[in-house]
C-alpha positions as CSV (number, residue, x, y, z in Angstrom):
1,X,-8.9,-9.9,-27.7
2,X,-5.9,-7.5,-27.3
3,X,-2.8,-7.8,-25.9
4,X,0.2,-5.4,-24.9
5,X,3.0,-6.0,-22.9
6,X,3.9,-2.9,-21.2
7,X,7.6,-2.4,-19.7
8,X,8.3,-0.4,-16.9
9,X,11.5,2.0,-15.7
10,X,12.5,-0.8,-13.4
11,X,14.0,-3.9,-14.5
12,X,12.1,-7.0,-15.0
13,X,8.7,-4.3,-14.6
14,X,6.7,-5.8,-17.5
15,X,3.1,-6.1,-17.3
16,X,1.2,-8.0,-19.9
17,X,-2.2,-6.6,-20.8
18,X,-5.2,-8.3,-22.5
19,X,-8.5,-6.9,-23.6
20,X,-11.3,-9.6,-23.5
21,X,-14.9,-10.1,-24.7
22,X,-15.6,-11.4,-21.0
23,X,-14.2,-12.5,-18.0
24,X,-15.7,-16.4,-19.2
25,X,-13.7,-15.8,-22.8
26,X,-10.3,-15.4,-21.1
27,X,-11.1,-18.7,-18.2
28,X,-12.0,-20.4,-21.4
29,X,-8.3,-19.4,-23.2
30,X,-7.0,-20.0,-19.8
31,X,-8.1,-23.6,-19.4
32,X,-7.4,-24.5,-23.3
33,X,-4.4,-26.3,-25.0
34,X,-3.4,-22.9,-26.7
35,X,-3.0,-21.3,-23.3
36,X,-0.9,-24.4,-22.5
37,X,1.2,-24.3,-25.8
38,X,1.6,-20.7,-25.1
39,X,2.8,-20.2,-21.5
40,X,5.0,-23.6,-22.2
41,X,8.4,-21.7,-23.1
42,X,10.6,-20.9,-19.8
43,X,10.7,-16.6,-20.9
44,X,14.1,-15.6,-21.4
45,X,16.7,-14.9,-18.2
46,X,16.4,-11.9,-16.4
47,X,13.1,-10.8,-18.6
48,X,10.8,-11.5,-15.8
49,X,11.5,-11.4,-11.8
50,X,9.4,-13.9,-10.3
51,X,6.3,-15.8,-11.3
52,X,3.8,-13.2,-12.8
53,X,0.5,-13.1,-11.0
54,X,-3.0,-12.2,-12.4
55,X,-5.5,-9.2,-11.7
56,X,-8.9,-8.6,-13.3
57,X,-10.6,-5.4,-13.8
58,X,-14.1,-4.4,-15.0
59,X,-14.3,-1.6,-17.6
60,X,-16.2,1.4,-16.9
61,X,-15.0,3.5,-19.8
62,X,-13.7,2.6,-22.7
63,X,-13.0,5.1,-25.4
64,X,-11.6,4.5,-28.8
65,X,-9.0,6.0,-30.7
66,X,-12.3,8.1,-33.0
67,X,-13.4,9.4,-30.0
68,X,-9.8,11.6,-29.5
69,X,-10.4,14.6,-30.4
70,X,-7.9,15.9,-33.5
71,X,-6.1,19.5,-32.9
């Protein structure tokens, strides 16, 4: 898994970005007591503007940091 949390220009724009094995890996985090634990904490005033909402994307290319090529 990897994780980023990406802020934008605007404030409260924050996206936060995992990287999983598989969609069934992250509904397994999702549904566990970690996930629970985790999400728990109220985040801290004016950091996020409004309950964040989930997407889900496929990968159809995916190219490490090797494959950049080196000038």
């Amino acid at each position: 898994m990897q994780f980023a949390l990406l802020k934008g220009d605007e404030p409260g724009d924050y996206i936060s970005h995992t990287v999983w094995q598989s969609r069934e890996a992250f509904m397994t985090w999702a549904q566990s007591d970690a996930f629970r634990q985790a999400h728990s904490a109220r985040p801290t005033e004016g950091l996020v503007i409004g309950h964040p909402r989930a997407a889900f994307y496929e990968s159809v290319l995916v190219e490490g940091a090797s494959s950049v090529a080196r000038v």
